[in-house]
C-alpha positions, 0 to 999 in steps of 0.5 A: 175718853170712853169707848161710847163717848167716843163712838157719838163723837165720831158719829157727830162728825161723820154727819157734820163732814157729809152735810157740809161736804155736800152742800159745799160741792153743791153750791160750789158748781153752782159758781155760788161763793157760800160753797166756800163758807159749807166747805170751811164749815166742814172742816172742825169736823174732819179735824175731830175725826181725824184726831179722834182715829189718830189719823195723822195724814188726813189731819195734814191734808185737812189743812190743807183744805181749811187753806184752800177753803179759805182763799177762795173764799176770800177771793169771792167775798174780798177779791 
């Protein structure tokens, strides 16, 4: 993959990460269960960043996140 090609994607996903990160934590103190829904959102783009820079660690903590994202969606939408 070249470098400017690169470049746009990483952009792309820092947008995506800050749009829905924010929009999770917002509706999430809201006590709003879509908060759940914004946060698994963000997800595919923190695993693009984190695979585009090689970051391996926040790779595993994205998984983390994507778990955790989904229980309590789960727990709003089925529980």
């Amino acid at each position: 993959m070249n470098q400017q090609k690169r470049k746009i994607l990483d952009i792309v996903a820092n947008v995506g990460m800050a749009i829905f990160d924010i929009l999770a934590i917002l509706l999430v103190s809201f006590k709003s269960p879509w908060g759940f829904v914004a946060g698994l959102c963000s997800q595919p783009f923190f695993f693009m960043c984190s695979i585009l820079n090689r970051q391996w660690g926040l790779f595993i903590l994205n998984i983390i996140y994507t778990i955790s994202w989904a229980i309590g969606a789960y727990h709003w939408f089925a529980g």
